[in-house]
DSSP file (Angstrom, degrees, kcal/mol; ACC not computed):
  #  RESIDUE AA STRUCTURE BP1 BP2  ACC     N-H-->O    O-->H-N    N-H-->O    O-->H-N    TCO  KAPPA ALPHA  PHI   PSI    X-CA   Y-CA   Z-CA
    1    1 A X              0   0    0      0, 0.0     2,-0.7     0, 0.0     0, 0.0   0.000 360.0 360.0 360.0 138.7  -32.2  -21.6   -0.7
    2    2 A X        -     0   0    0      1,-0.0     2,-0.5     2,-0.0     0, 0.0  -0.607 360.0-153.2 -76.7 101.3  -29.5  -24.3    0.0
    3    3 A X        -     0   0    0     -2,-0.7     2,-0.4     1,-0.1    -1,-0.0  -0.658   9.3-135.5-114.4 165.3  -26.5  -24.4   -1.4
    4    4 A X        -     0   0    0     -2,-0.5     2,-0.9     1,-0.1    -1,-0.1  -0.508  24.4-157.1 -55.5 111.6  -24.2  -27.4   -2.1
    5    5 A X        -     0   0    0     -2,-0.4    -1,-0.1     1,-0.1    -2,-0.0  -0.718   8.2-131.0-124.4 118.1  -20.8  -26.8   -1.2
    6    6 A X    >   -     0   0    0     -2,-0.9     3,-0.7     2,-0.1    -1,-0.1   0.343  26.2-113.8 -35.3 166.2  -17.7  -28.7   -2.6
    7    7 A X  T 3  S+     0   0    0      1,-0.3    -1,-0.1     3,-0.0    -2,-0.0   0.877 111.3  64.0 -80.3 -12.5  -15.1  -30.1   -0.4
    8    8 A X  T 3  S+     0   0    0      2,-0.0     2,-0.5     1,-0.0    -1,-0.3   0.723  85.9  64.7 -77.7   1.0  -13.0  -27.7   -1.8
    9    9 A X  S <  S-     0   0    0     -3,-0.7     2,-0.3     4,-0.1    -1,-0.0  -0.868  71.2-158.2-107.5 139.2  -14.2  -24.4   -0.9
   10   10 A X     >  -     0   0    0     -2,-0.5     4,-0.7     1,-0.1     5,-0.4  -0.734  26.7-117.9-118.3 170.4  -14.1  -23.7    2.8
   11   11 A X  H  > S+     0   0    0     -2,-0.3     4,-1.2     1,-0.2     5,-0.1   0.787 112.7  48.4 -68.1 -20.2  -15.9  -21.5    5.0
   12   12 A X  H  > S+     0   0    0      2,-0.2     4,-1.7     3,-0.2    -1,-0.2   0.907 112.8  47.1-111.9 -28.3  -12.8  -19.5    6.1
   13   13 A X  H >> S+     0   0    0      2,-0.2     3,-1.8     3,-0.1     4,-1.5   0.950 117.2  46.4 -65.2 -80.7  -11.2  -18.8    2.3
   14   14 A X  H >X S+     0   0    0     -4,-0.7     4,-2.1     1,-0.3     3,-1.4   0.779 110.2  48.2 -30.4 -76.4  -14.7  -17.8    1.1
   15   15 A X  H 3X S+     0   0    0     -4,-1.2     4,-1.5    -5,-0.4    -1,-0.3   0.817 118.2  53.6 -52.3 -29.7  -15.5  -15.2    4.4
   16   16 A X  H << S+     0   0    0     -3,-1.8    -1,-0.3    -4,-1.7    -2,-0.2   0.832 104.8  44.4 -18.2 -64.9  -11.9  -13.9    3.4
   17   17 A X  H << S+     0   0    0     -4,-1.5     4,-0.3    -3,-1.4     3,-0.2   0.867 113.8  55.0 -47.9 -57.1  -12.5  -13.4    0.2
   18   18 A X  H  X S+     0   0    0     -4,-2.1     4,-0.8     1,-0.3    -2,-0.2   0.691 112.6  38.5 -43.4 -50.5  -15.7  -11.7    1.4
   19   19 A X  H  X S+     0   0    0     -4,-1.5     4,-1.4    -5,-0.3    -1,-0.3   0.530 106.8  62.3 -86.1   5.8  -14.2   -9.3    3.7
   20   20 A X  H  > S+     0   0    0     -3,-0.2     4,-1.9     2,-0.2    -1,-0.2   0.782 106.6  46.1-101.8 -40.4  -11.4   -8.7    1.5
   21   21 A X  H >> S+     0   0    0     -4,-0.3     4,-1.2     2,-0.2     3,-1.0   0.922 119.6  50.8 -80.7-102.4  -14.5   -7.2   -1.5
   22   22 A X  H 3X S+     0   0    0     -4,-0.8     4,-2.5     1,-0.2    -2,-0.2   0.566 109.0  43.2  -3.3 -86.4  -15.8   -5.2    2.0
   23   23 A X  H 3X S+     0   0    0     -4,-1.4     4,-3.9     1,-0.2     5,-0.3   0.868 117.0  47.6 -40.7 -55.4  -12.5   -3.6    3.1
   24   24 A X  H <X S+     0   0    0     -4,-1.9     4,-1.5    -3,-1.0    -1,-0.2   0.949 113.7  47.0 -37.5 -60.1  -11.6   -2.5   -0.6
   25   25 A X  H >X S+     0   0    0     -4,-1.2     4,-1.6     1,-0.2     3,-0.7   0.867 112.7  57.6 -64.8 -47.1  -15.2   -1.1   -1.1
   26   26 A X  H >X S+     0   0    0     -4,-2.5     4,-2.6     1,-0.3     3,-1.5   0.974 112.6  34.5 -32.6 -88.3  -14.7    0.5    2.3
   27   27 A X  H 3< S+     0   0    0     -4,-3.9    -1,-0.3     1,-0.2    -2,-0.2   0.563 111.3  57.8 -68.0  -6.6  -11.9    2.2    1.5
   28   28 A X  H <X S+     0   0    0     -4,-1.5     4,-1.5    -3,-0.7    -1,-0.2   0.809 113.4  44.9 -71.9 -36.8  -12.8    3.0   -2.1
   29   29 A X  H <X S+     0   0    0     -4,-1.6     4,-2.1    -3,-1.5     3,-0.2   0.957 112.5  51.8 -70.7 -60.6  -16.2    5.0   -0.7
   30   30 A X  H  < S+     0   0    0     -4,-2.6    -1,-0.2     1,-0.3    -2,-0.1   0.595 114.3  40.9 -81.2  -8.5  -14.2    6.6    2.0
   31   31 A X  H >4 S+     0   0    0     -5,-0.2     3,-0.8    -4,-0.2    -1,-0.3   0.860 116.4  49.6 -95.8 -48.7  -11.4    8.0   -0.7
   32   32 A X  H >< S+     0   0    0     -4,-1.5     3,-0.7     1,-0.3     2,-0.5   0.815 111.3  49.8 -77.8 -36.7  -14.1    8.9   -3.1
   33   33 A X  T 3< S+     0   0    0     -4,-2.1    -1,-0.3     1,-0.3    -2,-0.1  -0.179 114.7  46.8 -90.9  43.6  -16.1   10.8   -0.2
   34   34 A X  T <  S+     0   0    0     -3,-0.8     2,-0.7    -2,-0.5    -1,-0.3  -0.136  73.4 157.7 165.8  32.4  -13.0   12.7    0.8
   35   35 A X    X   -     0   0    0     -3,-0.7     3,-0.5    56,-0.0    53,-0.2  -0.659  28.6-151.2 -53.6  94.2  -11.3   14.1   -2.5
   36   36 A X  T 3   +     0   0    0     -2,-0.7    56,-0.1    52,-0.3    -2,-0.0  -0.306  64.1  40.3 -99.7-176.0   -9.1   17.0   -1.7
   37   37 A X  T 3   +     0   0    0     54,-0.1    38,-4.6    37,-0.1    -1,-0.2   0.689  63.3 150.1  48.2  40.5   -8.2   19.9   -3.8
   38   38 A X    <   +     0   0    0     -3,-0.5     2,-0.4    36,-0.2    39,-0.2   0.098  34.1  94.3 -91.3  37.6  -11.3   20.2   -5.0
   39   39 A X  S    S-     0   0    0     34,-0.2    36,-0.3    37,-0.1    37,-0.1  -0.934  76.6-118.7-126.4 114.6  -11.3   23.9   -5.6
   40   40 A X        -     0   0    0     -2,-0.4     2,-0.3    34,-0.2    35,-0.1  -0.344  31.7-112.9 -64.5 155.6  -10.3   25.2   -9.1
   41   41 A X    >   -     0   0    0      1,-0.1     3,-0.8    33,-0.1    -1,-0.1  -0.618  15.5-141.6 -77.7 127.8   -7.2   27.5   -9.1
   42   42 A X  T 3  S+     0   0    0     -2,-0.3     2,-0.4     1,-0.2    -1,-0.1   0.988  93.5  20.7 -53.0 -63.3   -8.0   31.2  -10.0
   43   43 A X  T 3  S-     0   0    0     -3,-0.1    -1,-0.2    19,-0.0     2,-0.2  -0.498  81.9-177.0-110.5  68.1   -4.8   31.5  -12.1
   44   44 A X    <   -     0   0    0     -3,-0.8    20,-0.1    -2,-0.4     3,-0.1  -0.268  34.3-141.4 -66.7 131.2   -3.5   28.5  -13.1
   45   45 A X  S    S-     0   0    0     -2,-0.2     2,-0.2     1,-0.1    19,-0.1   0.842  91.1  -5.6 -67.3  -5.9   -0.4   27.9  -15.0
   46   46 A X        -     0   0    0    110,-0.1    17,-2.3     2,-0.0     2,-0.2  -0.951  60.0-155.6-166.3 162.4   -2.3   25.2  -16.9
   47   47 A X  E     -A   62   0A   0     -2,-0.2     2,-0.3    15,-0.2    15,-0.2  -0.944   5.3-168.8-163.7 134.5   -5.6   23.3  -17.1
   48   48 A X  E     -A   61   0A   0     13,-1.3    13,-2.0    -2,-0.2     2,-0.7  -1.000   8.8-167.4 -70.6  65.7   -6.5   20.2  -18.3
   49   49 A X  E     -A   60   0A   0     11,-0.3     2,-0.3    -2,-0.3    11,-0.2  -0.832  19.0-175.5 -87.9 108.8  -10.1   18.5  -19.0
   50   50 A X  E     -A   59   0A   0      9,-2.6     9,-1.8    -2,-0.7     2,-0.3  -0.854   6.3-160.8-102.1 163.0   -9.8   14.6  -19.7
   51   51 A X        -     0   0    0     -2,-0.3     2,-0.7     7,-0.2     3,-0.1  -0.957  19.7-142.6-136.1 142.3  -12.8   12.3  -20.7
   52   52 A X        -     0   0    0     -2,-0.3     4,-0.5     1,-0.2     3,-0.3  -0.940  22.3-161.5-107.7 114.9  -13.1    8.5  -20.5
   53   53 A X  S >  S+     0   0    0     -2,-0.7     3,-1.6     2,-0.2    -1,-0.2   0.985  86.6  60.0 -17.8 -78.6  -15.2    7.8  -24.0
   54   54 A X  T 3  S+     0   0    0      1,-0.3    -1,-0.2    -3,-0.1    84,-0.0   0.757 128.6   5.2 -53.1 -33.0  -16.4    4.4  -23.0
   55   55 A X  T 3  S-     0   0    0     -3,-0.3     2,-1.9     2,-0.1    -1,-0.3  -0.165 100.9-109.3-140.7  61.7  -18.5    5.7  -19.3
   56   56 A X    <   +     0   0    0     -3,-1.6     2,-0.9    -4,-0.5    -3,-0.1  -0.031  52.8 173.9  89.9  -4.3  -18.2    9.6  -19.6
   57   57 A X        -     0   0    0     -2,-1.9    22,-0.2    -5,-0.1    -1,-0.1  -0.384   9.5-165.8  20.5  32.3  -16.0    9.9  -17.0
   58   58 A X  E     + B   0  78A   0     -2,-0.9    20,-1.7    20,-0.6     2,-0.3  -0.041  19.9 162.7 -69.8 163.7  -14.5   13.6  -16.3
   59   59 A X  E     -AB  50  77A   0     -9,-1.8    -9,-2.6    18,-0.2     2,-0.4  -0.858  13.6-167.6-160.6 129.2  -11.7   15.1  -14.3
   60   60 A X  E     -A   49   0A   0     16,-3.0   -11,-0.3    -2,-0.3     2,-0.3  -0.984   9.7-175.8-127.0 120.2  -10.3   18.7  -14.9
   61   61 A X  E     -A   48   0A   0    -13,-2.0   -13,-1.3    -2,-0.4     2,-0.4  -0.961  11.5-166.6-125.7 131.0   -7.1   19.8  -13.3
   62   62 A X  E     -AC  47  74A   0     12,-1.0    12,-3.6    -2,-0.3     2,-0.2  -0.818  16.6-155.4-110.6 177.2   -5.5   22.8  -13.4
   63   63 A X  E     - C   0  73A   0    -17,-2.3     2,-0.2    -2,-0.4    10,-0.2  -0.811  15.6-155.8-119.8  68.3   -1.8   23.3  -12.2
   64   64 A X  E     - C   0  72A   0      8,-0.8     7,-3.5    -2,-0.2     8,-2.6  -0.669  22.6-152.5 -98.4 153.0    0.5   25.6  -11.0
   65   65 A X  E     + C   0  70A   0     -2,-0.2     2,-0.4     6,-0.2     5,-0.2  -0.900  18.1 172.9-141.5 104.4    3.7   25.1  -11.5
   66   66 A X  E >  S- C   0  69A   0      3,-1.0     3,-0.9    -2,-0.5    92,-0.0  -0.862  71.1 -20.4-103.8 153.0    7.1   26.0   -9.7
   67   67 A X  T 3  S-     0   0    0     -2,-0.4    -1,-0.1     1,-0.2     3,-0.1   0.293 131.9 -46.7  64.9 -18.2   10.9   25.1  -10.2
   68   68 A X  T 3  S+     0   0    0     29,-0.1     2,-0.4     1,-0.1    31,-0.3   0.348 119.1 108.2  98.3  18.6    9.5   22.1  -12.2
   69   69 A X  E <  S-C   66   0A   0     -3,-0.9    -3,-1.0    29,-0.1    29,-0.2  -0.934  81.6 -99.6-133.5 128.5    6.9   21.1   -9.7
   70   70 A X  E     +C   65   0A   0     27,-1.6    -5,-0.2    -2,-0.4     3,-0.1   0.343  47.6 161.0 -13.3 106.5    3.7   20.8   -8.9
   71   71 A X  E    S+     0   0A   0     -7,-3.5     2,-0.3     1,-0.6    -6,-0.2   0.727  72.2  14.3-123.5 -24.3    2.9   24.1   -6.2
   72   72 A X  E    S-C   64   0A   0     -8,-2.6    -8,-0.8     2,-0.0    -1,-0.6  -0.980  76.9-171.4-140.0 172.4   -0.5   24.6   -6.2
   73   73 A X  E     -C   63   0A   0     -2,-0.3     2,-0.3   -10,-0.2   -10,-0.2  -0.991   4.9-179.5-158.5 135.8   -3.1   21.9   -7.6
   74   74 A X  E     -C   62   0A   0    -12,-3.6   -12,-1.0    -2,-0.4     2,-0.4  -0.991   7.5-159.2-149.5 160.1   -6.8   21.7   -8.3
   75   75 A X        -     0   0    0    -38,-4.6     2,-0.5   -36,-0.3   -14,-0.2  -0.521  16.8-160.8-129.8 168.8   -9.2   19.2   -9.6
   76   76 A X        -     0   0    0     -2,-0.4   -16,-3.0   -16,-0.2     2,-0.4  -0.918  31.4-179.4-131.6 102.0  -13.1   18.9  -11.5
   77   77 A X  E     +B   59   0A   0     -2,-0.5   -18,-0.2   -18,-0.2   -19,-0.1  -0.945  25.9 160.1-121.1 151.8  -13.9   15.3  -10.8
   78   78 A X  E     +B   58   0A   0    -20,-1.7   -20,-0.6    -2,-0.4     2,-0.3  -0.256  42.4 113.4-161.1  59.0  -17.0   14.2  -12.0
   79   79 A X        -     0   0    0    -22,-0.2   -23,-0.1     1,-0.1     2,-0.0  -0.761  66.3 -63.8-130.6 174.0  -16.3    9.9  -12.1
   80   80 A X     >  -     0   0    0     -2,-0.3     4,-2.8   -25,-0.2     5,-0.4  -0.219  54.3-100.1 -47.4 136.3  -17.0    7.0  -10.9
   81   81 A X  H  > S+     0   0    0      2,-0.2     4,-0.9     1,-0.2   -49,-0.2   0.637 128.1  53.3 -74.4   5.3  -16.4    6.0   -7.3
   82   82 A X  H >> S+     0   0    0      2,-0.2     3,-3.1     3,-0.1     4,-1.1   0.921 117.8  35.1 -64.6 -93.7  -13.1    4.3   -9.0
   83   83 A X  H 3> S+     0   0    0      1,-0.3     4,-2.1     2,-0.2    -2,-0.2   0.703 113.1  53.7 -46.2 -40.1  -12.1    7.3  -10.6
   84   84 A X  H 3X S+     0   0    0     -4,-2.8     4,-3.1     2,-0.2    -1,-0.3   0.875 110.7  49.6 -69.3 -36.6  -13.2    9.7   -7.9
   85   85 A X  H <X S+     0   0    0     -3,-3.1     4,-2.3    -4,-0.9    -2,-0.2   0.854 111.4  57.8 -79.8 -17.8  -10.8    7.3   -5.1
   86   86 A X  H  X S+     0   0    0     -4,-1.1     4,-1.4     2,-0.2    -2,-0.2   0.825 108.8  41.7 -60.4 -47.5   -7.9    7.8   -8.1
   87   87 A X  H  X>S+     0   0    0     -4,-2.1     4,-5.1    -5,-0.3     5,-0.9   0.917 107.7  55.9 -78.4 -50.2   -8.1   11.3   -7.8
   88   88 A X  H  X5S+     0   0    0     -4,-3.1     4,-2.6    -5,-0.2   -52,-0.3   0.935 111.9  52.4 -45.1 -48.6   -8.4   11.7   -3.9
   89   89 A X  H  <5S+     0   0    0     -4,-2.3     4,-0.4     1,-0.3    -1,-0.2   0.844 114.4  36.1 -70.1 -41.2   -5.1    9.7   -4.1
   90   90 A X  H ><5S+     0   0    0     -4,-1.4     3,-1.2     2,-0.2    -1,-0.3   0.824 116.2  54.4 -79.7 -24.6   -3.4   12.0   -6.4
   91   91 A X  H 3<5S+     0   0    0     -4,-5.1     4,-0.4     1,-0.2     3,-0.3   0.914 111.0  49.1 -52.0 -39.1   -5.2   15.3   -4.8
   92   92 A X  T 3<<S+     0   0    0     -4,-2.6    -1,-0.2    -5,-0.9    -2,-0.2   0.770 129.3  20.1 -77.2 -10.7   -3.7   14.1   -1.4
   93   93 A X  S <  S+     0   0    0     -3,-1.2    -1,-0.2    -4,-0.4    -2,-0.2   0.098  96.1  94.0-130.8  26.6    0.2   13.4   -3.2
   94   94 A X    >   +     0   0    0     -3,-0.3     3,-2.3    -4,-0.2     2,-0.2   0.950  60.7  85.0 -88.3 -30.0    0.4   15.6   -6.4
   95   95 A X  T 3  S+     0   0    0     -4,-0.4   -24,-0.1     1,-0.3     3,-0.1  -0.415  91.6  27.9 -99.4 139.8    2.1   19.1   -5.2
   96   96 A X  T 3  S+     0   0    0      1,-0.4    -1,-0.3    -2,-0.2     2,-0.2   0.095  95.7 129.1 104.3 -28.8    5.8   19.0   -5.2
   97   97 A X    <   -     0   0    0     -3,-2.3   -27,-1.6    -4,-0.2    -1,-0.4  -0.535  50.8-128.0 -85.0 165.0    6.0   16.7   -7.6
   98   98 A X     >  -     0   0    0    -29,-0.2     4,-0.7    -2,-0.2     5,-0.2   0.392  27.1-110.3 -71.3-168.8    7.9   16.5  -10.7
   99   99 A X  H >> S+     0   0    0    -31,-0.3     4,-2.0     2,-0.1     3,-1.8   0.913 122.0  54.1 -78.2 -68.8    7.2   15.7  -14.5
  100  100 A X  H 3> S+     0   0    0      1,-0.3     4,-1.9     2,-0.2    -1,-0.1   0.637 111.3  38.7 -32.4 -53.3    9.1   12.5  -13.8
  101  101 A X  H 3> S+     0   0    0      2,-0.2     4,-3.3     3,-0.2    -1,-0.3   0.892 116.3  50.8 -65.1 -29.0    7.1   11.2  -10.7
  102  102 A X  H <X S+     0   0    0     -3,-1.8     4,-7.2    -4,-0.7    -2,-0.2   0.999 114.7  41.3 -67.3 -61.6    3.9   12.1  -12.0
  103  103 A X  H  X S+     0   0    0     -4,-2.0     4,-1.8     1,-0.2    -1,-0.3   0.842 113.9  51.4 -38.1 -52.8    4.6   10.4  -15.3
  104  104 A X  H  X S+     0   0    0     -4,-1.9     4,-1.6     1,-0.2     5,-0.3   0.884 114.8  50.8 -63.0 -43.7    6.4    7.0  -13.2
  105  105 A X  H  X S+     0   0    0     -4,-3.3     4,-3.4     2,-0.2     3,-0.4   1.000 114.5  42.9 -46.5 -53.7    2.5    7.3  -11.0
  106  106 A X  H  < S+     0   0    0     -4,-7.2     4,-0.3     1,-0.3    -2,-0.2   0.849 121.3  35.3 -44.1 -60.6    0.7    7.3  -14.4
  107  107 A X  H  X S+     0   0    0     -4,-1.8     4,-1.6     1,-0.3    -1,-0.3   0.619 120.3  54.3 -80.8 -27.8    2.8    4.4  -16.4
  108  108 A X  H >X S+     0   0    0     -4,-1.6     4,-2.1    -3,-0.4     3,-1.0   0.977 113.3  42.6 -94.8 -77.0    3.0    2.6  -12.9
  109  109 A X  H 3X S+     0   0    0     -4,-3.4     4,-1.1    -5,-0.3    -2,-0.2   0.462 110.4  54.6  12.7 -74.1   -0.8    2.7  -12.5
  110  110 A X  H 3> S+     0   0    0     -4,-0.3     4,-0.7     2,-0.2    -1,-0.3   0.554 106.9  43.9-114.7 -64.1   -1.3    1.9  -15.4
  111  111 A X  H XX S+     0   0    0     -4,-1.6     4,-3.0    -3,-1.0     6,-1.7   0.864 106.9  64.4 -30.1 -64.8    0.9   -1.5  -15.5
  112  112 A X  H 3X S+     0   0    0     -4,-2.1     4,-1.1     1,-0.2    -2,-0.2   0.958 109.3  37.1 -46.4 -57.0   -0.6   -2.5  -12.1
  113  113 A X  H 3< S+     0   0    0     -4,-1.1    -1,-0.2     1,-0.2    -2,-0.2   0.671 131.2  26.2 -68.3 -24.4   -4.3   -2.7  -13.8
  114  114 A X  H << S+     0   0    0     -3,-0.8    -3,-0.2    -4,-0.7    -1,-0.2   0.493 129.2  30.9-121.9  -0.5   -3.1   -4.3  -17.5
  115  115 A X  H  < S-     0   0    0     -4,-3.0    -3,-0.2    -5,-0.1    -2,-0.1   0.521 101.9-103.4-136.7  10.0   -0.2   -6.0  -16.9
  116  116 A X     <  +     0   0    0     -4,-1.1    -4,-0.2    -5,-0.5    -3,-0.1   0.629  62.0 174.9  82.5   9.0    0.1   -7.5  -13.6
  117  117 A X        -     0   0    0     -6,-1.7     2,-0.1    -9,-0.1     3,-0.1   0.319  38.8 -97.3 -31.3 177.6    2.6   -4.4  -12.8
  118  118 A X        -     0   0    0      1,-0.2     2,-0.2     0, 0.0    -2,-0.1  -0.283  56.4 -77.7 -86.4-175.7    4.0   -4.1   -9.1
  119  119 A X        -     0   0    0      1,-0.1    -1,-0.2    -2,-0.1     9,-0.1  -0.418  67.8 -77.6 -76.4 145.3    2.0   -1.5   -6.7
  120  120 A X        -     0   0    0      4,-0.3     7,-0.2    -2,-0.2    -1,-0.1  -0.491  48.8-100.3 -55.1 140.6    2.9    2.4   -7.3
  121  121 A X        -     0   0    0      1,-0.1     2,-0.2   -17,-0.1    -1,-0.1   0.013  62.5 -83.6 -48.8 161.5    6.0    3.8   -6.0
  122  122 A X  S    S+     0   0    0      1,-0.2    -1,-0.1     2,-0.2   -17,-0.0  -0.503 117.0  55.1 -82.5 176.1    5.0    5.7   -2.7
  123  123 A X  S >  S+     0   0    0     -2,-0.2     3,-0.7    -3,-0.1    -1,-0.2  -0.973 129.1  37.4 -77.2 -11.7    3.8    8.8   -2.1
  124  124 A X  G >  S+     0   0    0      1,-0.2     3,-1.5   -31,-0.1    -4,-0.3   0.353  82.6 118.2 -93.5  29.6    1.1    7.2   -4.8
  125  125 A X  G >   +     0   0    0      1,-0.3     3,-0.6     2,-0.1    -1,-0.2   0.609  56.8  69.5 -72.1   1.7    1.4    4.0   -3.2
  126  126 A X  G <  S+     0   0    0     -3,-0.7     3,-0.4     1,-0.3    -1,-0.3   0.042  72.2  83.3 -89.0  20.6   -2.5    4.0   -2.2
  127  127 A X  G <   +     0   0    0     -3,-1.5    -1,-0.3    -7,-0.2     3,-0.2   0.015  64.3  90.3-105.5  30.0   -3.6    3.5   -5.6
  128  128 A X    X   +     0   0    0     -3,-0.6     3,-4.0     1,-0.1    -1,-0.1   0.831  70.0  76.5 -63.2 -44.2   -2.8   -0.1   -4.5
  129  129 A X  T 3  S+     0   0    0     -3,-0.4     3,-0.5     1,-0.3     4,-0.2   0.669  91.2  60.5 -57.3  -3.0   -6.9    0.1   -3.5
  130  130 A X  T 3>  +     0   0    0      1,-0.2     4,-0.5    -3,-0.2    -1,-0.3   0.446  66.2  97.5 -85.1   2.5   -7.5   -0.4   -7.3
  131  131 A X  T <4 S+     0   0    0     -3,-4.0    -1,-0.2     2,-0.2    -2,-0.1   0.469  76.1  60.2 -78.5   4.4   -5.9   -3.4   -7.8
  132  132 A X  T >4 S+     0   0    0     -3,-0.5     3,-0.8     1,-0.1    -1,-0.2   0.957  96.2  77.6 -58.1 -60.1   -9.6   -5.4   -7.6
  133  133 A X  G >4  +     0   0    0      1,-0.4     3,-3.7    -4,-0.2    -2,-0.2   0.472  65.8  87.9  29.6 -59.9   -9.9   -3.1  -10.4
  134  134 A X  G 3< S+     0   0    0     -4,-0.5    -1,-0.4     1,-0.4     3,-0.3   0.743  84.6  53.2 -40.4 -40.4   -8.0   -5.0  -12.9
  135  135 A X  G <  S+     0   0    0     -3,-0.8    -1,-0.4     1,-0.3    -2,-0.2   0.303  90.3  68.1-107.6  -5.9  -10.5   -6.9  -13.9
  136  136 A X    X>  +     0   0    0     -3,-3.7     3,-2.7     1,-0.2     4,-0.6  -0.579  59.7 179.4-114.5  47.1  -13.1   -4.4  -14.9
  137  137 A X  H >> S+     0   0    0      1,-0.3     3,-5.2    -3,-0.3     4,-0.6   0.738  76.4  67.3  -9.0 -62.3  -11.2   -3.0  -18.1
  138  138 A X  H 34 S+     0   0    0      1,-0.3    -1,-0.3     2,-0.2     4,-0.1   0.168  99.6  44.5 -70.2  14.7  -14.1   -0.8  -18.6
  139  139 A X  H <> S+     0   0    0     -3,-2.7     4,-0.6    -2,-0.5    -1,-0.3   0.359  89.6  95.9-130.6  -0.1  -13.6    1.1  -15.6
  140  140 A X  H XX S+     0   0    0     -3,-5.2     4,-3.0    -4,-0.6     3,-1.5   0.973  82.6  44.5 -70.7 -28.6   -9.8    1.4  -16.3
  141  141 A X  H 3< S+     0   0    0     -4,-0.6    -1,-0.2     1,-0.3     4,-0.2   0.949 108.1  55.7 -41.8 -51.2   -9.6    5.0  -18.1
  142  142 A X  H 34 S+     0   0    0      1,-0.2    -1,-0.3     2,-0.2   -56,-0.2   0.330 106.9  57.6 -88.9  16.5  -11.8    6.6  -15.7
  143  143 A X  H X< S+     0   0    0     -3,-1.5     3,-0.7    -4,-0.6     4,-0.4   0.825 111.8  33.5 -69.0 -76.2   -9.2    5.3  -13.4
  144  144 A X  T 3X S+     0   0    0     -4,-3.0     4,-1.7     1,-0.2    -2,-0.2   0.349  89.2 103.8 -73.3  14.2   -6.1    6.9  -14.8
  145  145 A X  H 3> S+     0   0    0      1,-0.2     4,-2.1    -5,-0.2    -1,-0.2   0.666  78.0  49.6 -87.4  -8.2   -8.0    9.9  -15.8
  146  146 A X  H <> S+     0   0    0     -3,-0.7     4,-2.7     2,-0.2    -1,-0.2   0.846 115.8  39.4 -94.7 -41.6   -6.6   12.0  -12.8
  147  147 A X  H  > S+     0   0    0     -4,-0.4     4,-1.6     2,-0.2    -2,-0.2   0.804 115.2  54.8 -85.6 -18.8   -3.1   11.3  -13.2
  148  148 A X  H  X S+     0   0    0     -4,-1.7     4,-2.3     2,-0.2     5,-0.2   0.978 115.8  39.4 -66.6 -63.3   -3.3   11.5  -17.3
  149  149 A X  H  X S+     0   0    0     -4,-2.1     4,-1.5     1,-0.2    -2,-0.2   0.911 111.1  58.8 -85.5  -0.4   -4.7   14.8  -17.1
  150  150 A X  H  X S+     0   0    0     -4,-2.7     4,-2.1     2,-0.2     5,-0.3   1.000 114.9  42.6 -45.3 -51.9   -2.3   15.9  -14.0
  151  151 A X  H >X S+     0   0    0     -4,-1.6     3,-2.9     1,-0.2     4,-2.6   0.961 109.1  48.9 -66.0 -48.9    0.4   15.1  -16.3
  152  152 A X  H 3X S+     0   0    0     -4,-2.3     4,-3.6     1,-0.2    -1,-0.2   0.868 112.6  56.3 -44.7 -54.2   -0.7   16.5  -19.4
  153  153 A X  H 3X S+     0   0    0     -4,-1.5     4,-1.3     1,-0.3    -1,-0.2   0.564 111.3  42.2 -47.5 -40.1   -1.5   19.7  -17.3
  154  154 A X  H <X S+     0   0    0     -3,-2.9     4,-2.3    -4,-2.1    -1,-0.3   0.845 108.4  53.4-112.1 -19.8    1.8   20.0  -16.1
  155  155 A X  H  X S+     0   0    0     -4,-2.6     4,-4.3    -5,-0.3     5,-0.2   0.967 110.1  56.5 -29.2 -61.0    3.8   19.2  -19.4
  156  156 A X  H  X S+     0   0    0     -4,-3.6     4,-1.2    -5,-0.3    -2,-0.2   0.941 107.7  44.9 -45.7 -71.2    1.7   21.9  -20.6
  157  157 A X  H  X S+     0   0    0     -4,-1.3     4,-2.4     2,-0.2     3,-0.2   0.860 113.2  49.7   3.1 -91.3    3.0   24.3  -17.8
  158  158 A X  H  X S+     0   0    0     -4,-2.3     4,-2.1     1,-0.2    -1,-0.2   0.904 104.3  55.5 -18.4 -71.3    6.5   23.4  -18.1
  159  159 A X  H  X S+     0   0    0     -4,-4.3     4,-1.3     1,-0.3    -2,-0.2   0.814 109.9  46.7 -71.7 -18.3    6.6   23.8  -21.8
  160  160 A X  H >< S+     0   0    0     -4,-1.2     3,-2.2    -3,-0.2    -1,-0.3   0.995 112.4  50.6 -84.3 -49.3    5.3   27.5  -21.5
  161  161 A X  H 3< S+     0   0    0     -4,-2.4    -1,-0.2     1,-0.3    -2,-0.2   0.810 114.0  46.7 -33.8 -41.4    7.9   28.3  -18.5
  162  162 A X  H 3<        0   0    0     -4,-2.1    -1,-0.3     1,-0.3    -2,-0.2   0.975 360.0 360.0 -65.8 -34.7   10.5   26.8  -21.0
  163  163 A X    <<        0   0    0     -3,-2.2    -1,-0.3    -4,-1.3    -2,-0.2   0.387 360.0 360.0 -83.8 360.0    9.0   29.1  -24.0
């Protein structure tokens, strides 16, 4: 079928656009088919199951946890290819970090997708490939769900080390 097209839209912003939707999806499939640490920890100093209500969304992390940082990390992912490229990003940067980065990933995230935030600081500067994302609210939980329950996971940790 033919369609009419105004003088404002041009062939080379449109095929842009187009490969711009491509490259993302590219690289959303290829994060999501490439998750690492996906091997629960035998003895973990903590573990972690989150759930996104709204699309059912899981991710379960345990934690181990030395000095105040992240030493050994393992994940349960069981999301959406959103959520599943959210967690390869944090599987591939989580260990070694602090309470402090994890948290600055989450809230940064988190911003990018509801408030027009900046990109995440690096090493979690590849959760940039969610910024199409914004716009699909309903997929943001199962989005943060890796880095929510990372944190929770290692809070948890912590607090028994302090105890």
């Amino acid at each position: 079928m033919y369609e009419e097209r105004t003088s404002r839209e041009s062939p080379v912003s449109m095929s842009g656009e187009s490969d711009l939707i491509k490259l993302y999806s590219t690289r959303i499939l290829a994060l999501a088919a490439d998750i690492p640490h996906l091997q629960r920890l035998d003895s973990p100093d903590a573990t972690v199951k989150k759930r996104s209500p709204l699309c059912g969304s899981t991710v379960t992390v345990d934690v181990e946890v030395s000095d105040g940082r992240i030493s050994a990390f393992g994940q349960d992912v069981k999301a959406c290819a959103l959520g599943q490229a959210s967690a390869a990003v944090v599987g591939a940067n989580v260990i070694g970090r602090s309470l402090k980065e994890v948290e600055t990933a989450r809230d940064q995230l988190k911003a990018m997708l509801t408030a027009g935030g900046p990109l995440p600081d690096a090493p979690f500067d590849a959760l940039e490939v969610l910024q199409p994302a914004k716009e699909f609210k309903n997929r943001h939980a199962s989005i943060l769900l890796a880095l929510e329950a990372t944190l929770e996971a290692l809070k948890t940790a912590t607090k028994a080390q302090c105890a």
